[in-house]
TORGUVEX-19051 format. One record per residue: residue in three letters; z, x, y of N, C-alpha, C, O, CB in turn. Coordinates in Angstrom, 1 decimal. Atoms other than C-alpha are relative to their C-alpha. Glycine has a CB too. Layout:
# TORGUVEX-19051
("ALA", (Z, X, Y), (Z, X, Y), (Z, X, Y), (Z, X, Y), (Z, X, Y))
...
END
This chain:
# TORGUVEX-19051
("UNK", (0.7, 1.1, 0.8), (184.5, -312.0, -81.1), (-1.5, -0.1, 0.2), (-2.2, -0.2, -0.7), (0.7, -1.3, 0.3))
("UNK", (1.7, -0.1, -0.2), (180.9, -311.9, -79.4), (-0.4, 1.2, -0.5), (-1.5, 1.1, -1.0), (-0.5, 0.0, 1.6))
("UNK", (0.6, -0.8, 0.9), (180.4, -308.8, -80.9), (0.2, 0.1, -1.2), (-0.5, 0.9, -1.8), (0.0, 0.9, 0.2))
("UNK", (0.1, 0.5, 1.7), (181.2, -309.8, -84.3), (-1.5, -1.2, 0.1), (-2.6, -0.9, -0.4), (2.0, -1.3, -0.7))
("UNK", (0.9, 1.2, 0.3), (178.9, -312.7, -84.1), (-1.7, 0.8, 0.7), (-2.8, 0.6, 0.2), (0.8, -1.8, 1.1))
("UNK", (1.3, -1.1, -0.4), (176.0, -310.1, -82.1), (-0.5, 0.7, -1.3), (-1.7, 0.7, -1.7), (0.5, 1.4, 1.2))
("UNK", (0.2, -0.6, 1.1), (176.5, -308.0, -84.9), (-0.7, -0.3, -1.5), (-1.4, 0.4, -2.1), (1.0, 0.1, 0.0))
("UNK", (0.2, 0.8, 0.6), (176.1, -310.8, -87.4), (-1.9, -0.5, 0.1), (-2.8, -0.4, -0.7), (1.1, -0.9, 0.4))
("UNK", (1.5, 0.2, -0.1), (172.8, -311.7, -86.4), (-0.5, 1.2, 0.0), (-1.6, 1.3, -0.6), (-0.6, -0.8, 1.2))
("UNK", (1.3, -1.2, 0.3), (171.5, -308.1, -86.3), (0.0, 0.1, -1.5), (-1.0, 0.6, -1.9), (0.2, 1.7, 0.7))
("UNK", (-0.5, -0.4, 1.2), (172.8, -307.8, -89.7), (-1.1, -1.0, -0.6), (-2.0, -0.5, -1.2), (1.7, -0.2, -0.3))
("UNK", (0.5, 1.0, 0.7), (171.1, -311.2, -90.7), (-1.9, 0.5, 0.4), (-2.8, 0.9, -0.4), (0.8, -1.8, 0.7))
("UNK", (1.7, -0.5, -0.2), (167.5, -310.3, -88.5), (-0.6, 1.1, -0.9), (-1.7, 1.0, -1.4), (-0.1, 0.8, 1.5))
("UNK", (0.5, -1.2, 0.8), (167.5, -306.8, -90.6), (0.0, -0.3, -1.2), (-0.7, 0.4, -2.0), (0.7, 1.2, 0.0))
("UNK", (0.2, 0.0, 1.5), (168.2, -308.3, -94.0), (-1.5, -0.5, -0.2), (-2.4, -0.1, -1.0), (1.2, -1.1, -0.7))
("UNK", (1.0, 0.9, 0.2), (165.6, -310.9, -93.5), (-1.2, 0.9, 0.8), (-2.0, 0.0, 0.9), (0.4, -1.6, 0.4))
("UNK", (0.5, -1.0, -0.1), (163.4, -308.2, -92.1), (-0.5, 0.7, -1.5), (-1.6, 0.7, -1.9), (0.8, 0.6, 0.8))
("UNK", (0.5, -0.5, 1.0), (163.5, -306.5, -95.1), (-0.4, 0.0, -1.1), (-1.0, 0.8, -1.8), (0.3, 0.4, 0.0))
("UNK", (0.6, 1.0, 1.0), (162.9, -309.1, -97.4), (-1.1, -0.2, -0.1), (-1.7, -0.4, -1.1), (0.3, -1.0, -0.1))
("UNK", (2.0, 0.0, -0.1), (159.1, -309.4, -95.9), (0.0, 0.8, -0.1), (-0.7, 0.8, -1.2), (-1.1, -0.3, 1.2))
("UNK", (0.7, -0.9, 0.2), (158.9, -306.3, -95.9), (-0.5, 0.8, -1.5), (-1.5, 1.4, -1.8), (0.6, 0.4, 0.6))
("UNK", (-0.1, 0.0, 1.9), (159.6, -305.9, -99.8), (-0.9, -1.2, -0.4), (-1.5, -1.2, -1.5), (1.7, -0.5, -0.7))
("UNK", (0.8, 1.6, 0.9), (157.8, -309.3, -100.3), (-1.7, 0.7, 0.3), (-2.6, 0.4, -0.5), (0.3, -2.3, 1.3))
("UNK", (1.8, 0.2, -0.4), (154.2, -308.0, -98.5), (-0.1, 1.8, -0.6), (-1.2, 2.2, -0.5), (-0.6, -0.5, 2.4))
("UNK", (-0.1, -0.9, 0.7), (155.2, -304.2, -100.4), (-0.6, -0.2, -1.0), (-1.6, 0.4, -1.1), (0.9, 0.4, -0.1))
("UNK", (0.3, 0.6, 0.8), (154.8, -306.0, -103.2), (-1.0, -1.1, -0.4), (-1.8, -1.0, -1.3), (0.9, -0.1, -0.1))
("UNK", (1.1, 0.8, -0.2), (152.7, -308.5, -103.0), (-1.2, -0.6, 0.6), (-1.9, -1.6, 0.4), (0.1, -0.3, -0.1))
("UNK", (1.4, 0.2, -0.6), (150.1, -307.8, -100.6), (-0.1, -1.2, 1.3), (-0.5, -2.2, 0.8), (-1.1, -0.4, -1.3))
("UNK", (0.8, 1.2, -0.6), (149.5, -310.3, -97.5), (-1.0, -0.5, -0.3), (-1.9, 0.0, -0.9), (-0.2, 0.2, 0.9))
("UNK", (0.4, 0.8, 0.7), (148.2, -313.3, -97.9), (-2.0, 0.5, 0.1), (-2.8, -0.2, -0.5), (0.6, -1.5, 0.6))
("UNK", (1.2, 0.0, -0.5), (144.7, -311.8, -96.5), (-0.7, 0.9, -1.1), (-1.9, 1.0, -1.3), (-0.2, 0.5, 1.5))
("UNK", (0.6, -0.4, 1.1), (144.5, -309.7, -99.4), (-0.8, -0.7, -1.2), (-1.7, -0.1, -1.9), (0.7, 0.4, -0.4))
("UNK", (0.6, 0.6, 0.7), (143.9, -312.6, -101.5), (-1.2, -0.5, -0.2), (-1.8, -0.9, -1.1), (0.4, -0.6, -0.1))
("UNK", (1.8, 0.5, -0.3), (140.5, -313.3, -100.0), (-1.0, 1.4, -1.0), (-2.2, 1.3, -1.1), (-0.5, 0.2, 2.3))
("UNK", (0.7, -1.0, 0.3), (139.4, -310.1, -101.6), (-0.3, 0.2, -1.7), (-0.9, 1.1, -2.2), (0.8, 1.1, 0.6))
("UNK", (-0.2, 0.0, 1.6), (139.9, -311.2, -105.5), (-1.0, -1.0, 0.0), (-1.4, -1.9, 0.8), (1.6, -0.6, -0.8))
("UNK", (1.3, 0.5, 0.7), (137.2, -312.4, -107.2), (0.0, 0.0, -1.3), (0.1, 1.1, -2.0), (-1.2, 0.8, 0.4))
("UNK", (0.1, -0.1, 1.2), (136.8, -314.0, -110.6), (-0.9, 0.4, -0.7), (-2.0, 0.1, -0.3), (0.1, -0.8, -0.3))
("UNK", (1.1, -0.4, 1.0), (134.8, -312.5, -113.4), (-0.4, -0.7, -1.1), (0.4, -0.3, -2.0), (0.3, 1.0, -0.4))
("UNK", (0.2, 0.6, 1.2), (133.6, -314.4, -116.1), (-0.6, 0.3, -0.8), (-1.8, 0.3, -0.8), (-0.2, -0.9, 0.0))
("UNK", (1.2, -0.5, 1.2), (132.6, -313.0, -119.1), (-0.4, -0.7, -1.5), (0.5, -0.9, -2.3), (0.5, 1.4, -0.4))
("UNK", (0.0, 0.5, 1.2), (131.1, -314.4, -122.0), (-1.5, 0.2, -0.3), (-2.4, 0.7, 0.4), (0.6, -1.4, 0.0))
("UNK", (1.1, -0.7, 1.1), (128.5, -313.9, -124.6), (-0.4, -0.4, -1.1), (-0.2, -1.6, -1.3), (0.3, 1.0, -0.5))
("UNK", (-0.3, 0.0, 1.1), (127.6, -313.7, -128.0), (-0.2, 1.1, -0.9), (-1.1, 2.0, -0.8), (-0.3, -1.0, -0.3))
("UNK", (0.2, -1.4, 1.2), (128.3, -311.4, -131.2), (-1.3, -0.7, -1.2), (-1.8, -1.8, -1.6), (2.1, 0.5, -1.1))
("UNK", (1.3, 0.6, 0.8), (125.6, -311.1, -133.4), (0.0, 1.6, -1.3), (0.5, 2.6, -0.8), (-2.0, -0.1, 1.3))
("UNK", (0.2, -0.7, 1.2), (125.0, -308.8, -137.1), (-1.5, 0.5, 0.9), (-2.3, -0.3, 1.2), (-0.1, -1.0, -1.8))
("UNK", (0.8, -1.5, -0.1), (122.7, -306.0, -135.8), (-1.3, -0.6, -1.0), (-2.4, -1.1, -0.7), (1.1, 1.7, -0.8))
("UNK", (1.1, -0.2, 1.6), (120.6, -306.2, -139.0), (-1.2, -1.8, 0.5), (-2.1, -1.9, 1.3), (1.6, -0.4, -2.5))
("UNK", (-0.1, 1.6, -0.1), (120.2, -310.4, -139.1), (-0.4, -0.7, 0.9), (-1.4, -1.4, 1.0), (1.2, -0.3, 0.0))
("UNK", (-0.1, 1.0, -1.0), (121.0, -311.8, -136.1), (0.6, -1.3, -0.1), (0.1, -2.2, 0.5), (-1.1, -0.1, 0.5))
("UNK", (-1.1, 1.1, -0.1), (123.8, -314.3, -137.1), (1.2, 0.4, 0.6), (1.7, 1.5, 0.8), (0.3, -0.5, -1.3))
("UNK", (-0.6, -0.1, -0.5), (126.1, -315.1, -135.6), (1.3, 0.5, -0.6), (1.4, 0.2, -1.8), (-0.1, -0.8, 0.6))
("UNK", (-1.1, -0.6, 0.6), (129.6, -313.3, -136.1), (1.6, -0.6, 0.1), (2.1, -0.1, 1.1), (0.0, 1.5, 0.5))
("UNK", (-1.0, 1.0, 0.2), (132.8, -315.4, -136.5), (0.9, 0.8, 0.3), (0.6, 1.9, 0.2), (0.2, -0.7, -1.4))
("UNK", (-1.1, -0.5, -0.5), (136.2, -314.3, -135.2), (0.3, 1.6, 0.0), (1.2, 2.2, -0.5), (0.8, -0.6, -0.7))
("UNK", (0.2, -1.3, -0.7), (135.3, -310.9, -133.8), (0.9, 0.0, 1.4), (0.7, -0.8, 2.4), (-1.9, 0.3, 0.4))
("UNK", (-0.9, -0.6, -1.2), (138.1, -309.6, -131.2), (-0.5, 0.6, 1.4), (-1.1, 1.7, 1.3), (0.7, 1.0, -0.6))
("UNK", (0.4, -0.5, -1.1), (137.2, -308.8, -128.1), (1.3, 0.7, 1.3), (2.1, 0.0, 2.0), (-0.9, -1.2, 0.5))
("UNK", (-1.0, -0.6, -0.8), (139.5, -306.4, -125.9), (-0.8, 0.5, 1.6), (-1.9, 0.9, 1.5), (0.7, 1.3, -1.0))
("UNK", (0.5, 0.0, -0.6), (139.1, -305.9, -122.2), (1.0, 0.8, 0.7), (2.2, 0.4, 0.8), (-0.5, -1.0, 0.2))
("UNK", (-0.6, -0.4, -0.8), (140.3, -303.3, -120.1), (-0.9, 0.3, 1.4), (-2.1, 0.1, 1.5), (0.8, 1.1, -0.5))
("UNK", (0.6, -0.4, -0.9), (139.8, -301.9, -116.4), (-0.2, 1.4, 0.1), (0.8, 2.0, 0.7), (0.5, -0.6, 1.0))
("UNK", (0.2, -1.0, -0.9), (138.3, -298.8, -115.8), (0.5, 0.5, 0.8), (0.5, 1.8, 0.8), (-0.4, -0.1, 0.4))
("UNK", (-0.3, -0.9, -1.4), (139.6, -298.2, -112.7), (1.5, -0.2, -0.4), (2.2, 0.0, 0.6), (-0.7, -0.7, 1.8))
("UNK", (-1.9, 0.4, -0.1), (143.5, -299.1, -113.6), (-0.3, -1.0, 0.1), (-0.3, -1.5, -1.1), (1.1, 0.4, 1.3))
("UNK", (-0.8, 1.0, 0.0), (143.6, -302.0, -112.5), (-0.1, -1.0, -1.0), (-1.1, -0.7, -1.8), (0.0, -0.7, 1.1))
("UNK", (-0.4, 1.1, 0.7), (144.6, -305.3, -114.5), (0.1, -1.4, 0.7), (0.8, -1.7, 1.7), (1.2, 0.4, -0.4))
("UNK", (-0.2, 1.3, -0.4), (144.1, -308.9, -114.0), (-0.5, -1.2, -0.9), (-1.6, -0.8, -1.3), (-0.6, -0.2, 1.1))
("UNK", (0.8, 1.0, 0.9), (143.0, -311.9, -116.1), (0.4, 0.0, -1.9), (1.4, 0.7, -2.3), (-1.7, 0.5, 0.3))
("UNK", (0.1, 0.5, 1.4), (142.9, -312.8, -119.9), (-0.7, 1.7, -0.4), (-1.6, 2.3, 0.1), (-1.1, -1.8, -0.2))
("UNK", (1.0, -1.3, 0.0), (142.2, -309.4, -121.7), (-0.5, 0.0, -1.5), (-0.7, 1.0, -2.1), (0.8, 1.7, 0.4))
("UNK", (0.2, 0.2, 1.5), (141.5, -310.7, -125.1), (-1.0, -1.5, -0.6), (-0.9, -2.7, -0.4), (1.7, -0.1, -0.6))
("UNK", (0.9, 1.5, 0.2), (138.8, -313.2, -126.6), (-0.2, 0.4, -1.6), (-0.4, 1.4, -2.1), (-1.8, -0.3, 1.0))
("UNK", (0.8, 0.2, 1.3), (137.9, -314.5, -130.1), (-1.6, -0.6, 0.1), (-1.9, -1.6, 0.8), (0.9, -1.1, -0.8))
("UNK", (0.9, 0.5, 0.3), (134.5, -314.9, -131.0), (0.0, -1.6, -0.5), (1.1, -2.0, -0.9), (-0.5, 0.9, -0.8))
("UNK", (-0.5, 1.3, 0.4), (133.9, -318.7, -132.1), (-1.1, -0.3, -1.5), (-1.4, 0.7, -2.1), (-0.1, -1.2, 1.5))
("UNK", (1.1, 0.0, 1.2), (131.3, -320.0, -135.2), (-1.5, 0.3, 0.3), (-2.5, 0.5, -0.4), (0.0, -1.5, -0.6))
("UNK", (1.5, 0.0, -0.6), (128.6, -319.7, -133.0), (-0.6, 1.3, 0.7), (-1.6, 1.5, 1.3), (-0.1, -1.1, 1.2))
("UNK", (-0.6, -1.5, -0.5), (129.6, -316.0, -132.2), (0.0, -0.1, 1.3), (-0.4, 1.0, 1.7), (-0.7, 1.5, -0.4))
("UNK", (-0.2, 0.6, -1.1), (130.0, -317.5, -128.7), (1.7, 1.0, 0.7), (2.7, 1.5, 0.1), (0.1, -1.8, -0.3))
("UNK", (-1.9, -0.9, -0.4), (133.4, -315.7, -126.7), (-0.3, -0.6, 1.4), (-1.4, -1.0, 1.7), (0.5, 2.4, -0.1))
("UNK", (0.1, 0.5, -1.6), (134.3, -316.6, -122.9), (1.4, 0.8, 0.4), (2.3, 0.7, -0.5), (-0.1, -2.0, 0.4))
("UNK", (-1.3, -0.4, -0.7), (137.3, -314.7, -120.9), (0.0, 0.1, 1.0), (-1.2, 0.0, 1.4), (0.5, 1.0, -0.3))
("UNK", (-0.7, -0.2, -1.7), (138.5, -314.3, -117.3), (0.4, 1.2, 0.3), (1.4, 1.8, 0.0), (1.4, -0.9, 0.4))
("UNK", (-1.5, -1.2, -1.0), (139.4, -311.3, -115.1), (-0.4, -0.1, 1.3), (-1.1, -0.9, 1.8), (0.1, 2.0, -0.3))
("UNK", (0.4, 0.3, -1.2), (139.6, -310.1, -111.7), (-0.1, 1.0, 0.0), (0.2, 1.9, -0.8), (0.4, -0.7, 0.9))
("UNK", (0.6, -1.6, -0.3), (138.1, -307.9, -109.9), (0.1, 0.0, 2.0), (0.4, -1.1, 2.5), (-2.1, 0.2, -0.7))
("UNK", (0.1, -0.4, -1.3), (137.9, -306.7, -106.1), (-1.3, -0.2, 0.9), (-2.2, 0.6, 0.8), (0.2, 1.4, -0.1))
("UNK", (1.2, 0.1, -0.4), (135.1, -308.1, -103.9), (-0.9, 1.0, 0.6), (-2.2, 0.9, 0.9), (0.2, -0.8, 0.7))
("UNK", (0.4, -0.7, -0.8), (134.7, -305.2, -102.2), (-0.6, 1.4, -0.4), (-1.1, 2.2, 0.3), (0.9, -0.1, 0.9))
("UNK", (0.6, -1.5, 0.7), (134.1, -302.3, -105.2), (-0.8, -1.0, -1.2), (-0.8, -2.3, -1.3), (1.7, 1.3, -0.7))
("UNK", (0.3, 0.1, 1.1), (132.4, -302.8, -108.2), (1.0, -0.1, -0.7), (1.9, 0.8, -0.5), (-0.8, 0.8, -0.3))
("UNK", (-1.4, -0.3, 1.4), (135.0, -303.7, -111.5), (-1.0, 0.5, -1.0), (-2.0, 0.1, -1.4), (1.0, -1.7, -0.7))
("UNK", (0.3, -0.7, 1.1), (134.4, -301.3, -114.0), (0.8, -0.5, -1.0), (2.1, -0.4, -1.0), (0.0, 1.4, 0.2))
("UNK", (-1.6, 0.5, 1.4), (135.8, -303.1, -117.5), (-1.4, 0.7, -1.3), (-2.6, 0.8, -1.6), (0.7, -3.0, -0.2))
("UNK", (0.5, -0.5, 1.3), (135.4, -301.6, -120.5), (0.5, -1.0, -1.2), (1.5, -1.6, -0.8), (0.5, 1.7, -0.4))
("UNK", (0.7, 0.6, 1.0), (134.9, -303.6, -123.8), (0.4, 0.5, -1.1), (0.0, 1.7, -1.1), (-1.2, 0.1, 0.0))
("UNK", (0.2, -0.3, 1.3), (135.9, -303.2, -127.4), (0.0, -0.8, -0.5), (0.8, -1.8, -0.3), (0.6, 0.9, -0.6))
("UNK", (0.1, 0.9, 1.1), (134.9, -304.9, -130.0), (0.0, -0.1, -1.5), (-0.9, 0.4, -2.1), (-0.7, -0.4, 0.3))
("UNK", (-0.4, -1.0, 1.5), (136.7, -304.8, -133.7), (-0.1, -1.2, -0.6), (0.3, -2.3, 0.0), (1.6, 0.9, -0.3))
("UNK", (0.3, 1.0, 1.0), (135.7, -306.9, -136.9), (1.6, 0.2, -0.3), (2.0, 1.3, -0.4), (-1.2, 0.4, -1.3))
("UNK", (-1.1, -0.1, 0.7), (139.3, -307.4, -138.1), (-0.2, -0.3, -2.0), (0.8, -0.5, -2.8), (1.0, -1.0, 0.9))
("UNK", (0.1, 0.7, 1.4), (137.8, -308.3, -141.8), (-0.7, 1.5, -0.4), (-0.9, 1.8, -1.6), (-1.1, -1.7, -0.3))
("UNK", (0.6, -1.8, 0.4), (136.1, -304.2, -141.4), (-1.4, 0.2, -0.6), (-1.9, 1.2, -1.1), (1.1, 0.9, -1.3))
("UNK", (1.8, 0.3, 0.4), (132.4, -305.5, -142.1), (-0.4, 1.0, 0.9), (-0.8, 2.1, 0.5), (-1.0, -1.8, 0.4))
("UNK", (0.9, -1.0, -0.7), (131.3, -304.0, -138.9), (0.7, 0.7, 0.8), (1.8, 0.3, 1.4), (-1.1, -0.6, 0.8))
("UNK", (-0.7, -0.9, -1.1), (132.0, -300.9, -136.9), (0.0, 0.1, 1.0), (-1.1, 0.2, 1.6), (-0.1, 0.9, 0.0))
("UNK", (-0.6, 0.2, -1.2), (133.9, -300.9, -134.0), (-1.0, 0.2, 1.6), (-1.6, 1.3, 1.8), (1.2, 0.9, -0.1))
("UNK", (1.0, -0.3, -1.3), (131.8, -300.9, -130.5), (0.9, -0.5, 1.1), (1.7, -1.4, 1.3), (-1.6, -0.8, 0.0))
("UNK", (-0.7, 0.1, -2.0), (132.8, -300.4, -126.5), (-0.9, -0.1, 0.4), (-2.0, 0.1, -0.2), (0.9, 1.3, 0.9))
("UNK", (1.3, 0.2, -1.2), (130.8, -301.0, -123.9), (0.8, 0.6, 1.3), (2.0, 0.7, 1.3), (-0.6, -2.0, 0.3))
("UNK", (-0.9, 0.2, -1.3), (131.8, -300.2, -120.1), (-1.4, -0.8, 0.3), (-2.5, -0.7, -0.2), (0.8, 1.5, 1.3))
("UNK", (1.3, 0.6, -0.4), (129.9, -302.7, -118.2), (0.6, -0.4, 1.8), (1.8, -0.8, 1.9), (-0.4, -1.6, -1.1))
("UNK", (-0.1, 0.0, -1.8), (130.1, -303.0, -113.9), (-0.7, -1.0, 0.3), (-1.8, -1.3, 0.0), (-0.7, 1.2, 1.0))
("UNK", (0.4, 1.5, -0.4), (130.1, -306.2, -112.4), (0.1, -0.4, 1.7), (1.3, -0.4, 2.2), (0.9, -1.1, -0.9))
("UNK", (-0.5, 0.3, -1.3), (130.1, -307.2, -108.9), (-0.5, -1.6, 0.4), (-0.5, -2.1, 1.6), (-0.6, 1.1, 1.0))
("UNK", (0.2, 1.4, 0.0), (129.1, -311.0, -109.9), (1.2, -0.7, -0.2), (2.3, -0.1, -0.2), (-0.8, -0.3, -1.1))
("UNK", (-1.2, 1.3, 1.0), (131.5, -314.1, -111.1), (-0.1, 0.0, -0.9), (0.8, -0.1, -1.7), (0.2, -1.5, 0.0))
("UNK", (-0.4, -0.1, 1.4), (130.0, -314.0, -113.9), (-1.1, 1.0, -0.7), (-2.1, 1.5, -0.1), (-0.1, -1.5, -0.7))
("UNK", (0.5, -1.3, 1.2), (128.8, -311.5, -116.7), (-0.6, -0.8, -1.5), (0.2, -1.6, -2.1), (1.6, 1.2, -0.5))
("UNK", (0.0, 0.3, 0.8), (127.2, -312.3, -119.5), (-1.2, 1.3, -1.5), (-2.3, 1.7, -1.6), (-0.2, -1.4, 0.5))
("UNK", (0.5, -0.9, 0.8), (126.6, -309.9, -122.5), (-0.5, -0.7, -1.4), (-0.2, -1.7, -2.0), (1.2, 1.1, -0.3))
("UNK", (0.2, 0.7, 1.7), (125.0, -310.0, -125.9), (0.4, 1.2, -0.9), (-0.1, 2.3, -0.7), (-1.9, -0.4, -0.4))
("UNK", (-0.3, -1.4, 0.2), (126.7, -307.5, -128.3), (-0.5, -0.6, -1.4), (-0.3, -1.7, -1.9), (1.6, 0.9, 0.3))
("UNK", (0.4, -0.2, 1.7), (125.1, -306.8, -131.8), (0.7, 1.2, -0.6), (0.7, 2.3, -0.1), (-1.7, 0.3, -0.2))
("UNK", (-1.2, -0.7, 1.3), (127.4, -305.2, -134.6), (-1.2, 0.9, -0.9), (-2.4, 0.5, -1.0), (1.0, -1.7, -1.4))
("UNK", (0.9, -0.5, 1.5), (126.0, -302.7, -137.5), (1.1, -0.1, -0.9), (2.2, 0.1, -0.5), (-0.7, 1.6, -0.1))
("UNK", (-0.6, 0.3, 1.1), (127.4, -303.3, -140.8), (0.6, 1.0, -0.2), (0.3, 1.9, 0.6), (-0.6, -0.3, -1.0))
("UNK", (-0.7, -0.7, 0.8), (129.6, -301.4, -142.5), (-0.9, 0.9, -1.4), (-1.0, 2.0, -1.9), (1.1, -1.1, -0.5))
("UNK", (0.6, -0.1, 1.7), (127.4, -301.8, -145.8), (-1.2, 0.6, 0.4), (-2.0, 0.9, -0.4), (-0.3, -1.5, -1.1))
END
């Protein structure tokens, strides 16, 4: 009977063992979190030609490097104004690349990559027409 119940607890120590160990596999100790850093990006779109502002222009956001974090999509607003969120690594530079598509097909499509090692970013992107 004492070694049923010895047994029992190694059984229980190793499960729960391996549950941290899957938990910090997966999701990094907590000391990792010190290492994320928000990015804030925002801006405004503008007609190339003009210089008005450009009304519900899409904005797509990936990372460069792989990784993924944050909001990866913004609408322009009346004021061609946009704002979005990501994250990035305090300790490299985030490389995020940028596209930006008229969905109404006035103006042609533009990327940017842009490297940030701030909180916040702020771009000005100008469009060329179509016409």
């Amino acid at each position: 009977m004492k070694i049923y119940k010895w047994l029992r607890g190694l059984m229980k120590a190793s499960a729960l063992t391996t549950v941290m160990f899957i938990m910090q596999a997966c999701y990094g100790t907590p000391k990792d979190m010190d290492d994320i850093v928000e990015i804030h990006i925002n801006g405004y779109v503008t007609d190339k030609a003009n210089g008005q502002p450009l009304k519900g222009v899409q904005l797509h956001v990936f990372h460069a490097d792989g990784w993924s974090g944050g909001h990866d999509f913004a609408k322009s607003d009346e004021n061609g104004y946009f704002e979005m969120l990501q994250w990035g690594n305090i300790h490299r530079v985030s490389q995020l690349t940028i596209e930006v598509e008229d969905r109404e097909g006035d103006y042609q499509p533009f990327d940017t990559l842009v490297f940030s090692d701030t909180d916040l970013t702020s771009l000005r992107i100008k469009l060329l027409s179509n016409q």
